[in-house]
MARKEMI-176214 format. One record per atom (N, C-alpha, C, O): residue number from 1; x, y, z; atom name. Coordinates in nm, 2 decimals, padded with zeros to 4 digits. Each point is the difference from the previous one (the first is absolute). Example, Ala and Ser with C-alpha at 12.3 -4.5 7.8 and 13.67 -1.06 7.14 Angstrom:
BEGIN
+-----+--------+--------+--------+----+
:   i :     px :     py :     pz : at :
+-----+--------+--------+--------+----+
:   1 :  01.32 : -00.57 :  00.78 :  N :
:   1 : -00.09 :  00.12 :  00.00 : CA :
:   1 :  00.09 :  00.12 :  00.00 :  C :
:   1 :  00.10 :  00.00 :  00.07 :  O :
:   2 : -00.14 :  00.11 : -00.14 :  N :
:   2 :  00.09 :  00.11 :  00.00 : CA :
:   2 : -00.08 :  00.11 :  00.08 :  C :
:   2 :  00.05 :  00.11 :  00.01 :  O :
+-----+--------+--------+--------+----+
% end
This chain:
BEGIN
+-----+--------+--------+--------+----+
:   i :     px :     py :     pz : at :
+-----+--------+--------+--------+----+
:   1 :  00.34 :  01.01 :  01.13 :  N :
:   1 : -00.11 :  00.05 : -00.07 : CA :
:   1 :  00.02 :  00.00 : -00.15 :  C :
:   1 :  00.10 :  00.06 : -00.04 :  O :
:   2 : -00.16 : -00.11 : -00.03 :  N :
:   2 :  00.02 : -00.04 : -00.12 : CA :
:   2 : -00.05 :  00.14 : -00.09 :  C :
:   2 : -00.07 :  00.08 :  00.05 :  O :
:   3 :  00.12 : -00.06 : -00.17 :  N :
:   3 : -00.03 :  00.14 : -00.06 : CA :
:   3 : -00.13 : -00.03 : -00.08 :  C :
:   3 :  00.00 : -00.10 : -00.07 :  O :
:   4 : -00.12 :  00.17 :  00.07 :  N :
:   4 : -00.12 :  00.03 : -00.08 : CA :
:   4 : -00.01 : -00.12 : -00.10 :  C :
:   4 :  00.09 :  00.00 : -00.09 :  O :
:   5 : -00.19 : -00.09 :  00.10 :  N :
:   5 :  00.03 : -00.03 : -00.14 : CA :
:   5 : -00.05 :  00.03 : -00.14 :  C :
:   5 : -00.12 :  00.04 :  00.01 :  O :
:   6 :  00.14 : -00.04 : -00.08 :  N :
:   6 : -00.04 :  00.01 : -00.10 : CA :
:   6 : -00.06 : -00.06 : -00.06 :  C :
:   6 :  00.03 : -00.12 : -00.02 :  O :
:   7 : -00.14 :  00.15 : -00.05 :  N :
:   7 : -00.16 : -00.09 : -00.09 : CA :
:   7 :  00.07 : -00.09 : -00.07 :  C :
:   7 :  00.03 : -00.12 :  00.04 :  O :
:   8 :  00.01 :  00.16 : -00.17 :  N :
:   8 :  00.08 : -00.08 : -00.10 : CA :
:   8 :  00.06 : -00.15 :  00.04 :  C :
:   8 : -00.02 : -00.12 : -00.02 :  O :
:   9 :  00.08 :  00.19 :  00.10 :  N :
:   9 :  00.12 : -00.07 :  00.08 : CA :
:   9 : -00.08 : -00.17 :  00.05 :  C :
:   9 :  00.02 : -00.11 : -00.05 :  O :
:  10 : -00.12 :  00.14 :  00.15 :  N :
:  10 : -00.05 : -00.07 :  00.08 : CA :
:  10 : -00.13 : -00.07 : -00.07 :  C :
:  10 : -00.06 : -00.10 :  00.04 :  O :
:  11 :  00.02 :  00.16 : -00.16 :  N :
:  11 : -00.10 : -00.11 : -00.06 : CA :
:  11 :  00.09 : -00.10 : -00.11 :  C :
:  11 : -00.04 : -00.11 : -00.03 :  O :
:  12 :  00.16 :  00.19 : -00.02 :  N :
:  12 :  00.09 : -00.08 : -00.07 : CA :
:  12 :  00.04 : -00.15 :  00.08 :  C :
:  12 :  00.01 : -00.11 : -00.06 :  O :
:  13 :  00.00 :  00.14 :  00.21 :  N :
:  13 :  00.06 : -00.06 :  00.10 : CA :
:  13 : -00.09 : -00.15 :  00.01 :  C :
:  13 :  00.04 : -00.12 :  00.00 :  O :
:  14 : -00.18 :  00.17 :  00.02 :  N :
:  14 : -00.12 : -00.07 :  00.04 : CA :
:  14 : -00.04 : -00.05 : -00.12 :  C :
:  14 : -00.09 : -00.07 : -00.04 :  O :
:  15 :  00.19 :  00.13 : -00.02 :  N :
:  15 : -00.10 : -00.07 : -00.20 : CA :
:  15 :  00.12 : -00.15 :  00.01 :  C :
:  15 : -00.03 : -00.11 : -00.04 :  O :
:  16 :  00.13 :  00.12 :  00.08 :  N :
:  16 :  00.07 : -00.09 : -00.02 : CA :
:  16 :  00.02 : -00.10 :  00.09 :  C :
:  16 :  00.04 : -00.12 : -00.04 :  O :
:  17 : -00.07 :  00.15 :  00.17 :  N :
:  17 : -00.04 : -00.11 :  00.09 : CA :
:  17 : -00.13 : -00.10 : -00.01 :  C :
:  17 : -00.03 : -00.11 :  00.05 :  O :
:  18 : -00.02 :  00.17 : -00.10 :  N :
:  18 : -00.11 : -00.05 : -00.05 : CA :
:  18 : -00.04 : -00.10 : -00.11 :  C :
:  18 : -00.09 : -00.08 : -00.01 :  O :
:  19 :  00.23 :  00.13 : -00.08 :  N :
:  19 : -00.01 : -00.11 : -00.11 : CA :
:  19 :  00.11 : -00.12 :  00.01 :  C :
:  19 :  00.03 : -00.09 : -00.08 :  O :
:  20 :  00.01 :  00.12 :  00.21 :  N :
:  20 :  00.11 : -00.11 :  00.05 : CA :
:  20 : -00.08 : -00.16 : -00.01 :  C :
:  20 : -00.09 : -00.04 :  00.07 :  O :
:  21 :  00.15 : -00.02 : -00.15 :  N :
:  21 : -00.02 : -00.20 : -00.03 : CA :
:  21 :  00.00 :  00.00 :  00.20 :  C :
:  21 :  00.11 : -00.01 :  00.06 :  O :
:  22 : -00.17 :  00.01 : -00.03 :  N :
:  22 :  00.00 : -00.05 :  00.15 : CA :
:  22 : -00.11 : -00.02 :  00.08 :  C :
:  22 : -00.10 :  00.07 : -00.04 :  O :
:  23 :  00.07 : -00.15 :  00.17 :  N :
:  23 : -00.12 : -00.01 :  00.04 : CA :
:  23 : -00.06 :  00.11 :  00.07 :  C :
:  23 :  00.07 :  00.09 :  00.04 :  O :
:  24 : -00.19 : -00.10 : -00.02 :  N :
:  24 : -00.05 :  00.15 :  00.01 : CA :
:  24 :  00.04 :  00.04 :  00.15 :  C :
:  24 :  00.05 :  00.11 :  00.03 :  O :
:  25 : -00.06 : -00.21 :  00.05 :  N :
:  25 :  00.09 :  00.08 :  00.14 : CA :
:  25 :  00.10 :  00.05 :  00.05 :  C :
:  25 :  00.01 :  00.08 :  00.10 :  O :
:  26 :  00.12 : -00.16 : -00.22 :  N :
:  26 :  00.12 :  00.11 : -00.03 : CA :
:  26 : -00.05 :  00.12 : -00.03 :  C :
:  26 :  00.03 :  00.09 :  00.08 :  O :
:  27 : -00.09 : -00.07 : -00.18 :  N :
:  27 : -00.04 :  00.10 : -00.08 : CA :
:  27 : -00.06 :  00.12 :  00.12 :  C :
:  27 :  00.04 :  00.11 :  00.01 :  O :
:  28 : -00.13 : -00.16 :  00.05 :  N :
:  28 : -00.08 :  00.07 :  00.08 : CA :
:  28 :  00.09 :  00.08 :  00.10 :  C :
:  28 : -00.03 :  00.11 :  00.04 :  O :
:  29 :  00.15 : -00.20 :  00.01 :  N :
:  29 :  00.08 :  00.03 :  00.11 : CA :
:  29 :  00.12 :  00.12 : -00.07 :  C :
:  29 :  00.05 :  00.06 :  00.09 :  O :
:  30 : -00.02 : -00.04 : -00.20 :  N :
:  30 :  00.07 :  00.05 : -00.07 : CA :
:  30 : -00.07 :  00.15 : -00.02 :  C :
:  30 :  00.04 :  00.11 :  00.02 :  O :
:  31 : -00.17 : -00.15 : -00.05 :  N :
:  31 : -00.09 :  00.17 : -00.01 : CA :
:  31 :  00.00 :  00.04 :  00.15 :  C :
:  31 :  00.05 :  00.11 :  00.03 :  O :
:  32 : -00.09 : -00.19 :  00.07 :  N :
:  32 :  00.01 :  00.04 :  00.14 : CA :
:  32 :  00.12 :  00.11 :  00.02 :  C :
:  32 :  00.00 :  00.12 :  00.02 :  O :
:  33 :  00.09 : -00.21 : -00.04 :  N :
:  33 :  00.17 :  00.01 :  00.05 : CA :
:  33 :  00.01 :  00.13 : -00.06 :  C :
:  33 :  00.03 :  00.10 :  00.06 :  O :
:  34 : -00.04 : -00.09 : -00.16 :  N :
:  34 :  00.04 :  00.14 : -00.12 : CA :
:  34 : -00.09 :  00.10 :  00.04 :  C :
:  34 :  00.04 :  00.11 :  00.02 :  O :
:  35 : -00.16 : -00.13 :  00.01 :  N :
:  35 : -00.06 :  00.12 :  00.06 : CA :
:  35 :  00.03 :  00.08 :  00.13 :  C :
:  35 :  00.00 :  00.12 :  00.03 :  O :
:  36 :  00.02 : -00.24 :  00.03 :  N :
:  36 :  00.00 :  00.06 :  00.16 : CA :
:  36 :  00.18 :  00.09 :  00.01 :  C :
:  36 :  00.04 :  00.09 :  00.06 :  O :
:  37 :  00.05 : -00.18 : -00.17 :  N :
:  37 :  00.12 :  00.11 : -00.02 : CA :
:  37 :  00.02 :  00.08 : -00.02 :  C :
:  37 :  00.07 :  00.09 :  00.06 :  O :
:  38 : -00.15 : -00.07 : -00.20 :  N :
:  38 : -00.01 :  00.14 : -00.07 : CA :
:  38 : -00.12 :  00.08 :  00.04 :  C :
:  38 :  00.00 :  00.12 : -00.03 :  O :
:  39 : -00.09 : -00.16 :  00.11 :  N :
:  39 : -00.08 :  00.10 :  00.09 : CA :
:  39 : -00.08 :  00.08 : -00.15 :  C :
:  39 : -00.01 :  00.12 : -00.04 :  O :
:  40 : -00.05 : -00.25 : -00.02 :  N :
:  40 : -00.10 :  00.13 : -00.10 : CA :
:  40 : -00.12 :  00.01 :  00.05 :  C :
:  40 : -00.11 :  00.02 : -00.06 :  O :
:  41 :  00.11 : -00.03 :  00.17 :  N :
:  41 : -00.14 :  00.07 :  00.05 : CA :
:  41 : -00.02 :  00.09 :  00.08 :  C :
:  41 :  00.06 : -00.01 :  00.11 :  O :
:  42 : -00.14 :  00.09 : -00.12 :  N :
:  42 :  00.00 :  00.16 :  00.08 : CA :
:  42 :  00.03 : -00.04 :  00.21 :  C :
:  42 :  00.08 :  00.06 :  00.07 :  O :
:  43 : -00.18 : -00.16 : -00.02 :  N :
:  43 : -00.02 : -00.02 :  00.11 : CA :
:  43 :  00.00 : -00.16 : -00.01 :  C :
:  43 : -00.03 : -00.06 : -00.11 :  O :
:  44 :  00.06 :  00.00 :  00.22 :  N :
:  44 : -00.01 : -00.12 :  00.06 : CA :
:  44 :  00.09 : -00.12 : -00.11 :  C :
:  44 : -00.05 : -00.11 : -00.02 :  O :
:  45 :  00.19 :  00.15 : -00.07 :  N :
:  45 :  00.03 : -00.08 : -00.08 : CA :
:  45 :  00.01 : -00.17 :  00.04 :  C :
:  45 :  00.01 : -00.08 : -00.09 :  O :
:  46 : -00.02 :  00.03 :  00.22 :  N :
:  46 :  00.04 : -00.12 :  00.03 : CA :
:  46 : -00.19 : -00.06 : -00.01 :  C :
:  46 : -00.02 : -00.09 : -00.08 :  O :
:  47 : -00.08 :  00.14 :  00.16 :  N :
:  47 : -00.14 : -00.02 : -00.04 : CA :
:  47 :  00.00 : -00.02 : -00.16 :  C :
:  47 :  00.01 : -00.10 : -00.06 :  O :
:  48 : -00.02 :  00.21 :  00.03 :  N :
:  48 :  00.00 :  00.01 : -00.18 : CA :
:  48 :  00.05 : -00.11 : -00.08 :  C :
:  48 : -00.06 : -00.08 : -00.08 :  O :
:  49 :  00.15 :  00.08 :  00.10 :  N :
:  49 :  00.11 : -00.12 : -00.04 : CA :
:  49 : -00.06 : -00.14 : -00.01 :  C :
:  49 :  00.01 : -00.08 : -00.10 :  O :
:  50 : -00.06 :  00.07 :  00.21 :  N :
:  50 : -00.02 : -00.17 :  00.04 : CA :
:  50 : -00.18 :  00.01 : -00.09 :  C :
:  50 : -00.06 : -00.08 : -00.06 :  O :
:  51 :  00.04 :  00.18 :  00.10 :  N :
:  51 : -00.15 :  00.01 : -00.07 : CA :
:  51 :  00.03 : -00.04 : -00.14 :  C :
:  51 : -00.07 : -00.09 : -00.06 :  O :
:  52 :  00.17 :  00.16 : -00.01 :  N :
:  52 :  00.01 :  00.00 : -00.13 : CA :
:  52 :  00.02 : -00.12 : -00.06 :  C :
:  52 : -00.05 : -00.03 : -00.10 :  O :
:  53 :  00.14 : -00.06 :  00.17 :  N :
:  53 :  00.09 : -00.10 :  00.00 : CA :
:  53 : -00.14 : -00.11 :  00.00 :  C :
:  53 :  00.01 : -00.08 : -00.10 :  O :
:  54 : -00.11 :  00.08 :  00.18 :  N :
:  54 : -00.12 : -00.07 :  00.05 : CA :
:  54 : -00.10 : -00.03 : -00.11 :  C :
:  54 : -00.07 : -00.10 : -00.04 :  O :
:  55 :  00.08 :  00.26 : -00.01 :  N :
:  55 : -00.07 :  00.01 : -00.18 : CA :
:  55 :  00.05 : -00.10 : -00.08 :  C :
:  55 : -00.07 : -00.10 : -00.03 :  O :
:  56 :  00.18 :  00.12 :  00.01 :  N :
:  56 :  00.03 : -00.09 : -00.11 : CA :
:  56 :  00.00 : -00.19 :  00.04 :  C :
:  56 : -00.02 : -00.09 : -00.08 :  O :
:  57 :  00.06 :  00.09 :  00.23 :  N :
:  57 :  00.02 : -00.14 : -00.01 : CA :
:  57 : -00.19 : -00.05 :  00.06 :  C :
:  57 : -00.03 : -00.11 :  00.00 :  O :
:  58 : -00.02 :  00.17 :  00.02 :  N :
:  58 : -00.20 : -00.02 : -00.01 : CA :
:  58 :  00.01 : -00.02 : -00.16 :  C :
:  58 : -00.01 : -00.13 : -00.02 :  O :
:  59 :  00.02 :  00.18 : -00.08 :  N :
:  59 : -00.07 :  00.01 : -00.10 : CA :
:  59 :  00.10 : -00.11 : -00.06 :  C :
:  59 : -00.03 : -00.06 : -00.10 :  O :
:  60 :  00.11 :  00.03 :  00.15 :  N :
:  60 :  00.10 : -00.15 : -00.06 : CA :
:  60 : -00.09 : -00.14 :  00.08 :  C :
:  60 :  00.00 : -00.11 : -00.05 :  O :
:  61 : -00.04 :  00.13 :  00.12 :  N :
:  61 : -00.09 : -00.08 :  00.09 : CA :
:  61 :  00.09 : -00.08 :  00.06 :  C :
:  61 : -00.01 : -00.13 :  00.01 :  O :
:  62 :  00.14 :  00.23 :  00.07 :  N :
:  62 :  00.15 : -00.05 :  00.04 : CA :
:  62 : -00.04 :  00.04 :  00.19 :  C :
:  62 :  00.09 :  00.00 :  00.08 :  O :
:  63 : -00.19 :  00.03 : -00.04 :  N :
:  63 :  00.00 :  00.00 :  00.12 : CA :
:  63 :  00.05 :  00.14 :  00.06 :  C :
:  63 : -00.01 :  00.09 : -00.09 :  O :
:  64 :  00.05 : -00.04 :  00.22 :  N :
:  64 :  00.02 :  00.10 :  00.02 : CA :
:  64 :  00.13 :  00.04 :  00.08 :  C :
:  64 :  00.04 : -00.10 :  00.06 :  O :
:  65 :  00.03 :  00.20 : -00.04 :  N :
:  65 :  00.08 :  00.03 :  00.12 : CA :
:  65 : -00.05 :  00.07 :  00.07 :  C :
:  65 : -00.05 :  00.11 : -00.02 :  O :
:  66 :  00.07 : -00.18 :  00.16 :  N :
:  66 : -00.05 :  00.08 :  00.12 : CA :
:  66 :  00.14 : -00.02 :  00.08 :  C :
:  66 :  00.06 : -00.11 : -00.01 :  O :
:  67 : -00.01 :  00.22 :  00.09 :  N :
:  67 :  00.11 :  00.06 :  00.11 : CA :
:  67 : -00.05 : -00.07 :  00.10 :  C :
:  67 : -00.10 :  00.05 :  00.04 :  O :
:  68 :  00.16 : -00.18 :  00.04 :  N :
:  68 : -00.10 : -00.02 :  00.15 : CA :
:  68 :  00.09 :  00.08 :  00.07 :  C :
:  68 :  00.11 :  00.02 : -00.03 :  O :
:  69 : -00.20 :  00.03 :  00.13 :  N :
:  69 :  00.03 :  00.10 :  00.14 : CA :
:  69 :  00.17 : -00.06 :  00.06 :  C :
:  69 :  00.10 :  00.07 :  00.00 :  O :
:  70 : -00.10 : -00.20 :  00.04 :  N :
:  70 :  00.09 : -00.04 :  00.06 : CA :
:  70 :  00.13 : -00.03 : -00.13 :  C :
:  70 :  00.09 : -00.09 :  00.01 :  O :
:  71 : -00.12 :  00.18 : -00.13 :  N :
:  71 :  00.11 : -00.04 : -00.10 : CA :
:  71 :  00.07 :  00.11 : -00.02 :  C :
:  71 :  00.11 :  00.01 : -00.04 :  O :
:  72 : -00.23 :  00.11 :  00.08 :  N :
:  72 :  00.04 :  00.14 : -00.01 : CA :
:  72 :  00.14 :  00.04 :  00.00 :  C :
:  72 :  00.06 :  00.08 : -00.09 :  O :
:  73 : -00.02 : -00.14 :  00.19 :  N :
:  73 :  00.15 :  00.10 :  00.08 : CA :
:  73 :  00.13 : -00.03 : -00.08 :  C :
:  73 :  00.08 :  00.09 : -00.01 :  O :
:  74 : -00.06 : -00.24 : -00.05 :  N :
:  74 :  00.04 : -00.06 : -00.13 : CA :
:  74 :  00.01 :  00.02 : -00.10 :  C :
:  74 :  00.11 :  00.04 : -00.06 :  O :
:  75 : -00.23 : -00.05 :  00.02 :  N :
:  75 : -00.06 :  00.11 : -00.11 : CA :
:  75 :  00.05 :  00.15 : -00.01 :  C :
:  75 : -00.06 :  00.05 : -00.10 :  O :
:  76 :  00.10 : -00.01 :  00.13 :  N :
:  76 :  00.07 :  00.14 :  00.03 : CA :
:  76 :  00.10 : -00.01 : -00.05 :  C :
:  76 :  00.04 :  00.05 : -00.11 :  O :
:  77 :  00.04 : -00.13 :  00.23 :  N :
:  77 :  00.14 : -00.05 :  00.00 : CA :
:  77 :  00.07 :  00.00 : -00.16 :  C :
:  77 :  00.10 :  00.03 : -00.06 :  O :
:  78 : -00.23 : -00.11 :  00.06 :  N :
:  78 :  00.07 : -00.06 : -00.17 : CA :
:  78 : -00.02 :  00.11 : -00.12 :  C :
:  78 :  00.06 :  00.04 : -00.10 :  O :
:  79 : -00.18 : -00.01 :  00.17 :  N :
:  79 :  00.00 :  00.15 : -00.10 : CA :
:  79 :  00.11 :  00.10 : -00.02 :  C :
:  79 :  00.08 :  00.00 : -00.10 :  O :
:  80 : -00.07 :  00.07 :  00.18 :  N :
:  80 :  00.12 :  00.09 :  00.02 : CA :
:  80 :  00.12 : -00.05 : -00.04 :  C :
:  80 :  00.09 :  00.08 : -00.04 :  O :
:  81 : -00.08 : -00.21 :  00.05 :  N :
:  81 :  00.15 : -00.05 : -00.07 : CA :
:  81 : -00.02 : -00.05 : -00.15 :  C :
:  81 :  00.09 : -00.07 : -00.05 :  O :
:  82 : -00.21 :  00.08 : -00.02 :  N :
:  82 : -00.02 :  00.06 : -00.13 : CA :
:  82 : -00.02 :  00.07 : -00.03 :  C :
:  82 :  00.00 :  00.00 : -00.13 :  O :
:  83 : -00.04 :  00.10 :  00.20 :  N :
:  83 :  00.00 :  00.14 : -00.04 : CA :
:  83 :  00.18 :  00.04 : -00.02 :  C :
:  83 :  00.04 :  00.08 : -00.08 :  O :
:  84 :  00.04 : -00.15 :  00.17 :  N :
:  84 :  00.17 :  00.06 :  00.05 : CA :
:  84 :  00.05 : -00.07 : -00.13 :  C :
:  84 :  00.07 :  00.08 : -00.07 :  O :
:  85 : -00.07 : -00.20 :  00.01 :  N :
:  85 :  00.10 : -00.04 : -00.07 : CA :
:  85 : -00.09 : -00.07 : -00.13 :  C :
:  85 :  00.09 : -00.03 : -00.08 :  O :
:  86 : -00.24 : -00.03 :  00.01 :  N :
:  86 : -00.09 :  00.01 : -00.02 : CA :
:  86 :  00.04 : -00.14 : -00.09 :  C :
:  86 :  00.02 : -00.03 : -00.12 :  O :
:  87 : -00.01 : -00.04 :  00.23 :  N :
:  87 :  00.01 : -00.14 :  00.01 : CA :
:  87 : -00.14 : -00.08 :  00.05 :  C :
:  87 : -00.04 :  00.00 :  00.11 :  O :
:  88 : -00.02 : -00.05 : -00.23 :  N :
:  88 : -00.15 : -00.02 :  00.05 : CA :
:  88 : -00.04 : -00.09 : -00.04 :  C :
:  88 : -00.11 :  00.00 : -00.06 :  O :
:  89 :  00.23 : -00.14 :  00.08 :  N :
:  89 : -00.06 : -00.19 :  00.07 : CA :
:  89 :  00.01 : -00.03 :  00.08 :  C :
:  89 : -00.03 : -00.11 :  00.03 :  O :
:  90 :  00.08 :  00.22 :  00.09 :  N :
:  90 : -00.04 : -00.02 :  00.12 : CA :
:  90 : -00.13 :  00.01 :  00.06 :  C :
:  90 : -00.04 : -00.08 :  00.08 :  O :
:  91 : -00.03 :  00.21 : -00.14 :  N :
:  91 : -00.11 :  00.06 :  00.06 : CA :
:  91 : -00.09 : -00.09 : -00.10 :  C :
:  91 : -00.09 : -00.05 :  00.07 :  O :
:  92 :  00.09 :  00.03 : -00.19 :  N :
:  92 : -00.06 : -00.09 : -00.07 : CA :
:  92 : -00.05 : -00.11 :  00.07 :  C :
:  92 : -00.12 :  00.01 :  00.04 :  O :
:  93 :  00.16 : -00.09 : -00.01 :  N :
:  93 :  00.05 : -00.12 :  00.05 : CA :
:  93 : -00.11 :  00.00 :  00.13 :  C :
:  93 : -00.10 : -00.06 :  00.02 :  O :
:  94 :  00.17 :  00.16 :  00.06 :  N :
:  94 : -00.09 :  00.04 :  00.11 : CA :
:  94 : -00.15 : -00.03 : -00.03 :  C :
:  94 : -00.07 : -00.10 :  00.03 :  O :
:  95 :  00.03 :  00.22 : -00.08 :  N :
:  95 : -00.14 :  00.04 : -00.10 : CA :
:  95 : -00.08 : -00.14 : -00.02 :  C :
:  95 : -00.12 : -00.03 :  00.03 :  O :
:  96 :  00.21 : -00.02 : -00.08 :  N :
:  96 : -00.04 : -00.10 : -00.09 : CA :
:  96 : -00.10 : -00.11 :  00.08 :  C :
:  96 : -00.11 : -00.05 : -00.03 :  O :
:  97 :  00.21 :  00.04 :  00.17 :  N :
:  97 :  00.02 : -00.12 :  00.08 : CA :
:  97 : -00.10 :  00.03 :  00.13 :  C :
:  97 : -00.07 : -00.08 :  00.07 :  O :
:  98 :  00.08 :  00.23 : -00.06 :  N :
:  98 : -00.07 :  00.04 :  00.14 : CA :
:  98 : -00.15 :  00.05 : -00.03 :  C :
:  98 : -00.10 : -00.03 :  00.06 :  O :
:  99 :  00.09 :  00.14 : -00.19 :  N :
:  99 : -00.07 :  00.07 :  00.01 : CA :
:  99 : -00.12 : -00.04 : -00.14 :  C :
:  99 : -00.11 :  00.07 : -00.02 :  O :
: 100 :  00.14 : -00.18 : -00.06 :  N :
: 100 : -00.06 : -00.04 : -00.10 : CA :
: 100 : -00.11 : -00.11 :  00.04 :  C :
: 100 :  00.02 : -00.12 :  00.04 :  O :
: 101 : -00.15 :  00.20 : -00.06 :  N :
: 101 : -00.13 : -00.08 :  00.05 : CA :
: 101 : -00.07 : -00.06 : -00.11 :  C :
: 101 : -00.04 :  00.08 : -00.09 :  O :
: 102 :  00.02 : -00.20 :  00.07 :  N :
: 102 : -00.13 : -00.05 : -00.12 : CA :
: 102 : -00.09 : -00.08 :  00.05 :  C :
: 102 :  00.02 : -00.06 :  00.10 :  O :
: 103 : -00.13 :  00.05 : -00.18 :  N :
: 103 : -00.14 : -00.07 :  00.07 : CA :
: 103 :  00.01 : -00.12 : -00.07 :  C :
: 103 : -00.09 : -00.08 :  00.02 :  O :
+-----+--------+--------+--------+----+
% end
């Protein structure tokens, strides 16, 4: 359980991922990833997250991430073991490959 976060802290966080030289679906996957760790949202931080994540890469006109059902359990897997040691080209990678949709 990660400790409270802090405002400062976490728009500093998102101010900087943001201005990262990189394409916007890294980018997107990085706001994901950091949210759903640090849990800055009152309820549902993994929903939230991917929603949040969805904003920014819609308005990049970068397409979207969606979780499929049968990726779920993986998806997890890989979570938890960035949440454990917060090594995140694994789960990146994943994201990237499984759950990154464009029209």
């Amino acid at each position: 359980m990660p400790p409270l976060p802090n405002e400062l802290d976490v728009k500093d966080k998102i101010k900087q991922i943001v201005e990262e030289n990189d394409d916007a679906i890294n980018i997107a996957i990085k706001l994901c990833l950091y949210c759903m760790k640090m849990q800055i949202f009152l309820d549902g931080n993994k929903r939230a997250s991917v929603i949040f994540a969805n904003h920014y890469l819609i308005s990049h006109g970068a397409g979207s991430l969606v979780i499929p059902e049968n990726e779920v359990p993986e998806f997890k897997r890989l979570l938890v073991k960035y949440y454990e040691d917060d090594e995140i080209n694994v789960i990146a990678s994943f994201m990237k490959e499984h759950c990154w949709k464009t029209i």
